[in-house]
N, CA, C and O atoms as CSV, one atom per row, in Angstrom:
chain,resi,resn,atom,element,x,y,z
A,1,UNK,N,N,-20.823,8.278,-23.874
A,1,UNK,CA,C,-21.089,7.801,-22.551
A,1,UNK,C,C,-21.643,8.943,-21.704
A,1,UNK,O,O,-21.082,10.039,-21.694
A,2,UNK,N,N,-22.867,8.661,-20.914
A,2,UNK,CA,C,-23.089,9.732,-19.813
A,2,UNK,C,C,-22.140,9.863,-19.089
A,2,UNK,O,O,-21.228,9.049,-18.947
A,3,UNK,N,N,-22.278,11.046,-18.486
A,3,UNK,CA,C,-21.712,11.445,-17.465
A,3,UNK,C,C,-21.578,11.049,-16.067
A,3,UNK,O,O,-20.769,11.490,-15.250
A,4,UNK,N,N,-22.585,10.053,-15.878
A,4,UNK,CA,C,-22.449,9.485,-14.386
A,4,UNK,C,C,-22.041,8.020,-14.841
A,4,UNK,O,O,-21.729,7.219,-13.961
A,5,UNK,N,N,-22.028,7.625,-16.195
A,5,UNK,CA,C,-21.171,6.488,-16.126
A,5,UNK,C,C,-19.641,6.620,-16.086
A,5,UNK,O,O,-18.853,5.959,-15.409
A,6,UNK,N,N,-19.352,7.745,-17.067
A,6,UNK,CA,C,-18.189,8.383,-16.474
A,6,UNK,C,C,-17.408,8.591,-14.746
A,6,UNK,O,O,-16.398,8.300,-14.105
A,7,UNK,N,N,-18.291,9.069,-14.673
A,7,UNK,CA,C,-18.047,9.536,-12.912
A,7,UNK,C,C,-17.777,8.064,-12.262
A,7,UNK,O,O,-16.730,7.841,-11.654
A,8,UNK,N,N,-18.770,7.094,-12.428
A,8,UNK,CA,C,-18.853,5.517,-12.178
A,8,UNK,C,C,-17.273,4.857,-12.162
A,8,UNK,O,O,-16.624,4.410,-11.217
A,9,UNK,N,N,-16.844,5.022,-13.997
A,9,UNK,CA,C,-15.751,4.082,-14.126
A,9,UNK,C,C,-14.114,5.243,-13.383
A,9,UNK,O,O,-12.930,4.904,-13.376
A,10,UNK,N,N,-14.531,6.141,-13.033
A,10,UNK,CA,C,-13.357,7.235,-12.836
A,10,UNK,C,C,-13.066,6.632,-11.271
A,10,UNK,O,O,-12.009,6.216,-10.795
A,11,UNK,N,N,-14.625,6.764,-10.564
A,11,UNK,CA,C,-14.371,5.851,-9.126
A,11,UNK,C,C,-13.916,4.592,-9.092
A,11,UNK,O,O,-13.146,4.397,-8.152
A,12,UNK,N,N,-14.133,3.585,-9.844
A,12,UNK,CA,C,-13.791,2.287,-10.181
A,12,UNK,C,C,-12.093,2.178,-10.406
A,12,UNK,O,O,-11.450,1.221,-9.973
A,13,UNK,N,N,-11.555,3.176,-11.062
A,13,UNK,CA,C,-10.159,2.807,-11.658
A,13,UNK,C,C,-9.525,3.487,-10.675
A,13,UNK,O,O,-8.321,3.230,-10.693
A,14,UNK,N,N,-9.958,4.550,-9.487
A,14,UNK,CA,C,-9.089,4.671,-8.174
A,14,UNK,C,C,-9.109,4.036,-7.248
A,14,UNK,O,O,-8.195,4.129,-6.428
A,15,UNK,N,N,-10.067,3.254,-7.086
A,15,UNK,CA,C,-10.068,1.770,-6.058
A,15,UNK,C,C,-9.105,0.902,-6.817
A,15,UNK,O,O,-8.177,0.579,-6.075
A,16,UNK,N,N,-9.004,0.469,-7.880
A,16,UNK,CA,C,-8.238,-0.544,-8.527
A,16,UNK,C,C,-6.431,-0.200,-8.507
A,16,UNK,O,O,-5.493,-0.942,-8.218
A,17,UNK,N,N,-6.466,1.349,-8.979
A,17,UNK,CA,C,-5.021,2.127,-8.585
A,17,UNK,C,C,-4.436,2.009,-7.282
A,17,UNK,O,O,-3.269,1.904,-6.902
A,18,UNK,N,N,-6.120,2.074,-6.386
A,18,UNK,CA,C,-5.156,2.171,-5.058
A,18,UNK,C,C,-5.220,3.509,-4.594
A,18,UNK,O,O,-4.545,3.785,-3.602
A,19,UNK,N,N,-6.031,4.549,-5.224
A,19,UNK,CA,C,-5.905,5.636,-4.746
A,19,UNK,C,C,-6.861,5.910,-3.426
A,19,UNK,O,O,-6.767,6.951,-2.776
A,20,UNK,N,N,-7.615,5.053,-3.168
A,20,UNK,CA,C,-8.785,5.133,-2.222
A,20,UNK,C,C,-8.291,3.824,-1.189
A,20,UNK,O,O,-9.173,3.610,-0.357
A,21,UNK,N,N,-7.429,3.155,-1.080
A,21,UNK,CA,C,-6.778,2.424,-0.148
A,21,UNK,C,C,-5.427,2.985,1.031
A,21,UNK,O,O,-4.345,3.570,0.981
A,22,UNK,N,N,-6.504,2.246,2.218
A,22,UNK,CA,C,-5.733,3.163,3.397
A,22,UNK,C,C,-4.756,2.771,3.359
A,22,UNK,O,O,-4.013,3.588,3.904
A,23,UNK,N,N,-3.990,1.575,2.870
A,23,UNK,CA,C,-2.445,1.516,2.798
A,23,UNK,C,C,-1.780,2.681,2.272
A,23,UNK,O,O,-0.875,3.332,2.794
A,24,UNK,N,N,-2.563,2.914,0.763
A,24,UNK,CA,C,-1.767,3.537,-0.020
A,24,UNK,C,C,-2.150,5.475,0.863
A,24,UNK,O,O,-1.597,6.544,0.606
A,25,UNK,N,N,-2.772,5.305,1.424
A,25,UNK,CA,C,-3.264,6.654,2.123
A,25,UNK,C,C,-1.609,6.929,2.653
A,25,UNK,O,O,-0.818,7.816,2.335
A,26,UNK,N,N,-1.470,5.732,3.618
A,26,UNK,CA,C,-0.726,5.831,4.625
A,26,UNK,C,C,0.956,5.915,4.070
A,26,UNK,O,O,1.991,6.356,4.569
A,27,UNK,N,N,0.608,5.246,2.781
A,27,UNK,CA,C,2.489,4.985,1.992
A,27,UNK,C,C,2.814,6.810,1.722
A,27,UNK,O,O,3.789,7.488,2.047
A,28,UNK,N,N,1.730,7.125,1.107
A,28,UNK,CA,C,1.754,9.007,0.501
A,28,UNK,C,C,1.619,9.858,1.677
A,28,UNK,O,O,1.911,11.029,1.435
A,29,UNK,N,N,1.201,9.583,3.089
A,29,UNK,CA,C,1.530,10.164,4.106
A,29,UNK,C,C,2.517,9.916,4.789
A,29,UNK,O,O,2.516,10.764,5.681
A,30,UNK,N,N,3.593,9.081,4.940
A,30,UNK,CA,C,4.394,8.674,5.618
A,30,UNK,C,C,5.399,8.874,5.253
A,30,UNK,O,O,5.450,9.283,4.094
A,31,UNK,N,N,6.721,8.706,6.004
A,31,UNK,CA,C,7.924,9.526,5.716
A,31,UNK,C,C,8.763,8.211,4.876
A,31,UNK,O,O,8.159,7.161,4.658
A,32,UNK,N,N,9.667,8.329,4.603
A,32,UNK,CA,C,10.643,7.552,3.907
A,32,UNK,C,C,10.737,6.506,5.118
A,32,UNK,O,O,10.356,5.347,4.958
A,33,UNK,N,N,11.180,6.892,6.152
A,33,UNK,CA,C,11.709,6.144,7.187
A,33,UNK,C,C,10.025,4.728,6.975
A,33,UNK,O,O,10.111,3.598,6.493
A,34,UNK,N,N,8.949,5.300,7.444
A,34,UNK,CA,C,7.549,4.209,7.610
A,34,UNK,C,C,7.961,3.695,6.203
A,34,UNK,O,O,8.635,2.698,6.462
A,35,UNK,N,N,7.926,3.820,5.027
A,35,UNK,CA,C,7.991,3.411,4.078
A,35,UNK,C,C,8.751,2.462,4.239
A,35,UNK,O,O,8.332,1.306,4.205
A,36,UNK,N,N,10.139,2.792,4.466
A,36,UNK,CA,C,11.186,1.415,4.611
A,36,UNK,C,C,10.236,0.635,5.613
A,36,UNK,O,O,9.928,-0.347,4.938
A,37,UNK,N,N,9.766,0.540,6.509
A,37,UNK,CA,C,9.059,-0.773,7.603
A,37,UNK,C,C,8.673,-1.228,6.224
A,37,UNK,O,O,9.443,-1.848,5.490
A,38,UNK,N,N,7.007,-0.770,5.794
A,38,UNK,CA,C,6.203,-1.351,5.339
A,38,UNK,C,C,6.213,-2.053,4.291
A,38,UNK,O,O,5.302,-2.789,3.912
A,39,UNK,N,N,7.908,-1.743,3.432
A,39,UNK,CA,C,8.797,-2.694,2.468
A,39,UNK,C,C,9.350,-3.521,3.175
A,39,UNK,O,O,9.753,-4.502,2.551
A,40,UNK,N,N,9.611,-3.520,4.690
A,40,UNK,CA,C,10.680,-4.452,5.458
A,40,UNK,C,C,9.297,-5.444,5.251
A,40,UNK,O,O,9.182,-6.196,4.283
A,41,UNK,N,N,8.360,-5.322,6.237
A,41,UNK,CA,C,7.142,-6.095,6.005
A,41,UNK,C,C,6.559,-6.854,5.197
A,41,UNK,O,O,6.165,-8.007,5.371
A,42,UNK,N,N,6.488,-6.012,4.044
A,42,UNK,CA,C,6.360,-7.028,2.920
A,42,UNK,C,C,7.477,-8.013,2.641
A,42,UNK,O,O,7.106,-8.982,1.978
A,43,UNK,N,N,8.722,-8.002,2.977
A,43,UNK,CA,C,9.692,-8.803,2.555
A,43,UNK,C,C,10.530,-8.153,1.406
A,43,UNK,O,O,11.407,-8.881,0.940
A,44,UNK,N,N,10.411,-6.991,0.911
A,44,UNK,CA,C,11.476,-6.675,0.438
A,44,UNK,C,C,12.224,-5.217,1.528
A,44,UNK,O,O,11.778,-4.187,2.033
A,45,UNK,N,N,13.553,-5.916,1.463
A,45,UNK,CA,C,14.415,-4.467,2.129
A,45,UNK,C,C,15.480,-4.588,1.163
A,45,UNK,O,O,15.582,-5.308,0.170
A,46,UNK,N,N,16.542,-3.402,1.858
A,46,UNK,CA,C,17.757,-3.880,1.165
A,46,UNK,C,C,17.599,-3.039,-0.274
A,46,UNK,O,O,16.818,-2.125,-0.539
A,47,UNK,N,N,18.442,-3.564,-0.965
A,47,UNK,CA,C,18.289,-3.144,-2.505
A,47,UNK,C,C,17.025,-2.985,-3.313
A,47,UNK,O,O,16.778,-2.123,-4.156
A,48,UNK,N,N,16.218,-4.055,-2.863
A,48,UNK,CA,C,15.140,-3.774,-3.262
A,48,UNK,C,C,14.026,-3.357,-2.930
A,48,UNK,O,O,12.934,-3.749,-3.340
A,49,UNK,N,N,14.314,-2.325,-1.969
A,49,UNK,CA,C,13.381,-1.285,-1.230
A,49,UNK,C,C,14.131,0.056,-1.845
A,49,UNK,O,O,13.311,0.972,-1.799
A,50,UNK,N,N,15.467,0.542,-2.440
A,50,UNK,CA,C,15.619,1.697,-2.430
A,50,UNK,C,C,14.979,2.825,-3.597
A,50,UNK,O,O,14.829,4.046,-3.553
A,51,UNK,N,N,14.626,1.591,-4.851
A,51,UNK,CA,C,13.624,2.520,-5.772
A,51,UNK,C,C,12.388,2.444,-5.034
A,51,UNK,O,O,11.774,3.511,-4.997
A,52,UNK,N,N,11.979,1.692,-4.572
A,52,UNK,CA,C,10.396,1.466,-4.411
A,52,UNK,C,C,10.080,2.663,-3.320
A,52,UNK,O,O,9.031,3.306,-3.362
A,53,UNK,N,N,11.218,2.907,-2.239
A,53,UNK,CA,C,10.556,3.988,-1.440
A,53,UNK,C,C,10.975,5.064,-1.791
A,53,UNK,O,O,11.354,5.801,-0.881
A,54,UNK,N,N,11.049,5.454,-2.869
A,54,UNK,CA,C,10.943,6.856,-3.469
A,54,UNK,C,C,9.314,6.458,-4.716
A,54,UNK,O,O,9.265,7.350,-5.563
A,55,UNK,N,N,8.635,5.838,-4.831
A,55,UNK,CA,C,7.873,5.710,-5.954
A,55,UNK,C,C,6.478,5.985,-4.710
A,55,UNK,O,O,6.309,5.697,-3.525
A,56,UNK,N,N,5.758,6.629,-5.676
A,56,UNK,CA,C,4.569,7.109,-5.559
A,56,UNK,C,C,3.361,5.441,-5.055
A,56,UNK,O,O,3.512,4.266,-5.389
A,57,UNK,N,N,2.543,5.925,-4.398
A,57,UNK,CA,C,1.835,4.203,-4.613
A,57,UNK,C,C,1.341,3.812,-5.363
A,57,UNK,O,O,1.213,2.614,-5.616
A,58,UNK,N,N,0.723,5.139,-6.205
A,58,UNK,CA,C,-0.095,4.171,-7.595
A,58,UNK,C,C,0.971,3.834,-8.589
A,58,UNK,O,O,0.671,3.511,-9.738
A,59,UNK,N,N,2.281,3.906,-8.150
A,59,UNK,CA,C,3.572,3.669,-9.425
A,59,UNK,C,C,4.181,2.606,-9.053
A,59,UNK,O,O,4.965,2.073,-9.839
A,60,UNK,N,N,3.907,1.951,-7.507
A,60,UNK,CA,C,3.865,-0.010,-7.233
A,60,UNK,C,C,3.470,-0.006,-7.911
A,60,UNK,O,O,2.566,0.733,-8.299
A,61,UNK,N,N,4.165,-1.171,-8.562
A,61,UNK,CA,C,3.662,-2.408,-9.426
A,61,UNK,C,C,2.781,-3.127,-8.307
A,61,UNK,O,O,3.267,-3.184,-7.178
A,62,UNK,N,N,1.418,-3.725,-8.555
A,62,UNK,CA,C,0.398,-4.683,-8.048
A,62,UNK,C,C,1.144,-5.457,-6.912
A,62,UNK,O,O,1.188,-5.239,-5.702
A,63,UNK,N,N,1.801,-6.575,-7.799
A,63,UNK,CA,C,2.029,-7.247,-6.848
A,63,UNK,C,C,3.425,-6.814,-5.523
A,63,UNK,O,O,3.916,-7.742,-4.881
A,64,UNK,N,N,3.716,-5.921,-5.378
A,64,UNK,CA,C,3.951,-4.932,-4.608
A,64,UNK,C,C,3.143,-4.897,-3.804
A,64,UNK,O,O,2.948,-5.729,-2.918
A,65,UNK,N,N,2.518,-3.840,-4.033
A,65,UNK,CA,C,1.230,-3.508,-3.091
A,65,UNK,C,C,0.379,-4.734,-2.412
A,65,UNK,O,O,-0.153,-4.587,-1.311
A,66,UNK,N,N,0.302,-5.829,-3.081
A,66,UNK,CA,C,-0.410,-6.661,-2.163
A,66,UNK,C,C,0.685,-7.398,-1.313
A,66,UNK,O,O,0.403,-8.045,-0.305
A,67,UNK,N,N,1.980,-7.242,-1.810
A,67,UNK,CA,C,3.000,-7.976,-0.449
A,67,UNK,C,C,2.770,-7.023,0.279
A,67,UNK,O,O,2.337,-7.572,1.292
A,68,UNK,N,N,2.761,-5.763,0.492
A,68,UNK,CA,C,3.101,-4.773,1.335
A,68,UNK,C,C,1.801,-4.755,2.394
A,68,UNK,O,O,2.020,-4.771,3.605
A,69,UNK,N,N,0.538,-4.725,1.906
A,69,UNK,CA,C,-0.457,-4.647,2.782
A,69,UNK,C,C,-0.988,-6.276,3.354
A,69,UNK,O,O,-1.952,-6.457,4.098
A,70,UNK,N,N,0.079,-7.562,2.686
A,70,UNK,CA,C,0.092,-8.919,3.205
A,70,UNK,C,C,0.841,-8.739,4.045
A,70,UNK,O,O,0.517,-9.360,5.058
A,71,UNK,N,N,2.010,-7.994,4.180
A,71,UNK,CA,C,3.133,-7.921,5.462
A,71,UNK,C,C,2.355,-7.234,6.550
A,71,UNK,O,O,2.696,-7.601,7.674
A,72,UNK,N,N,1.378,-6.313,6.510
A,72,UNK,CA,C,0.457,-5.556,7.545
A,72,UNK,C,C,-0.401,-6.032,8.247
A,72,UNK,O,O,-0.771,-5.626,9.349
A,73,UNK,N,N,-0.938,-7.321,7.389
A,73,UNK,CA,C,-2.402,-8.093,8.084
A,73,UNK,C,C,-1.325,-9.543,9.005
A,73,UNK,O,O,-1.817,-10.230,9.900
A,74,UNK,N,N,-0.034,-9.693,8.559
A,74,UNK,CA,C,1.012,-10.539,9.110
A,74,UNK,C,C,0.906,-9.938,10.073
A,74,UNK,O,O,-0.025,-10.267,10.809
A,75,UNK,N,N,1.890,-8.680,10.547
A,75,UNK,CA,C,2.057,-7.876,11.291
A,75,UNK,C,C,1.167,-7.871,12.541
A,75,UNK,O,O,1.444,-8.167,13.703
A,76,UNK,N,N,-0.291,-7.338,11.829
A,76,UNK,CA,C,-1.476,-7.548,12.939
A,76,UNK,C,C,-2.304,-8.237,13.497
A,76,UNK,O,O,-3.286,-7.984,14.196
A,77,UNK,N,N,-1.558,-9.677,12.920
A,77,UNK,CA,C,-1.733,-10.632,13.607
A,77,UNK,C,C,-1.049,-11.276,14.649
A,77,UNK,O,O,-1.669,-11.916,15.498
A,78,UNK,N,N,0.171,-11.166,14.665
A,78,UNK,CA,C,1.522,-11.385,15.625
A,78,UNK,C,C,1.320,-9.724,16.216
A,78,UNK,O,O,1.895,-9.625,17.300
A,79,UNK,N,N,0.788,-8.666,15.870
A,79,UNK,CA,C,0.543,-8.067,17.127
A,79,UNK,C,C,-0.528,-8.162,17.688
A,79,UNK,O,O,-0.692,-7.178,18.409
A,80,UNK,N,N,-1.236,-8.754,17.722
A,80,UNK,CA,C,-2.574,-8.619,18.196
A,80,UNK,C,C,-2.325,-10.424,19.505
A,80,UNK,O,O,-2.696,-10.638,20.659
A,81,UNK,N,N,-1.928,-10.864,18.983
A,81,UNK,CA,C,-1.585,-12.256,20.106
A,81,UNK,C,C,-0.895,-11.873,20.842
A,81,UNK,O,O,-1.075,-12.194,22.017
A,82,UNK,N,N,0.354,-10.895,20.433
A,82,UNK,CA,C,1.172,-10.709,21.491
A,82,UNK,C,C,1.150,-9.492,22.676
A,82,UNK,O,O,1.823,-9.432,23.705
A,83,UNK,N,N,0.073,-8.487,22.125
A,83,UNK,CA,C,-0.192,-7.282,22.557
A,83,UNK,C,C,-1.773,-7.753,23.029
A,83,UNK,O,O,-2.502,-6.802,22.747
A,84,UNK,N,N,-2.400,-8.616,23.505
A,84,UNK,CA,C,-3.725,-8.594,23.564
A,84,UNK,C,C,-4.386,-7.024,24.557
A,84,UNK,O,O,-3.938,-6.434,25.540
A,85,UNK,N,N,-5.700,-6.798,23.633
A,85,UNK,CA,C,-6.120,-5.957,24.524
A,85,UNK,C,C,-6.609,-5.839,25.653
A,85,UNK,O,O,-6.854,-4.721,26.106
């Protein structure tokens, strides 16, 4: 394989990981404490937030990650009606 198809599928499998998603930007910048919200958000807290907010984001499991950034677009929608600008 060339080298820029290389380069191609290397970009491809960090969009798919999640490594180039501002959620996951924001899960690897944020403290434990934001982490617990953005599991409250998604709908898991409790027990089943205490492995997950120690795990890395590309180490969510998928459907994880899409509750978590479904609890965000929830979120900014009930803030955005209730906070209008």
């Amino acid at each position: 394989m060339s080298a820029a198809a290389d380069a191609c599928f290397a970009r491809c499998f960090e969009i798919l990981k999640g490594r180039r998603s501002k959620t996951g930007r924001a899960w690897r910048e944020g403290s434990t404490r934001d982490r617990r919200l953005l599991l409250a958000l998604s709908g898991r807290a409790g027990l089943n937030a205490l492995t997950a907010v120690d795990m890395d984001w590309e180490e969510l499991p998928e459907p994880v990650r899409a509750q978590i950034v479904a609890g965000l677009r929830r979120f900014k929608r009930w803030a955005d009606e209730v906070c209008p600008e």
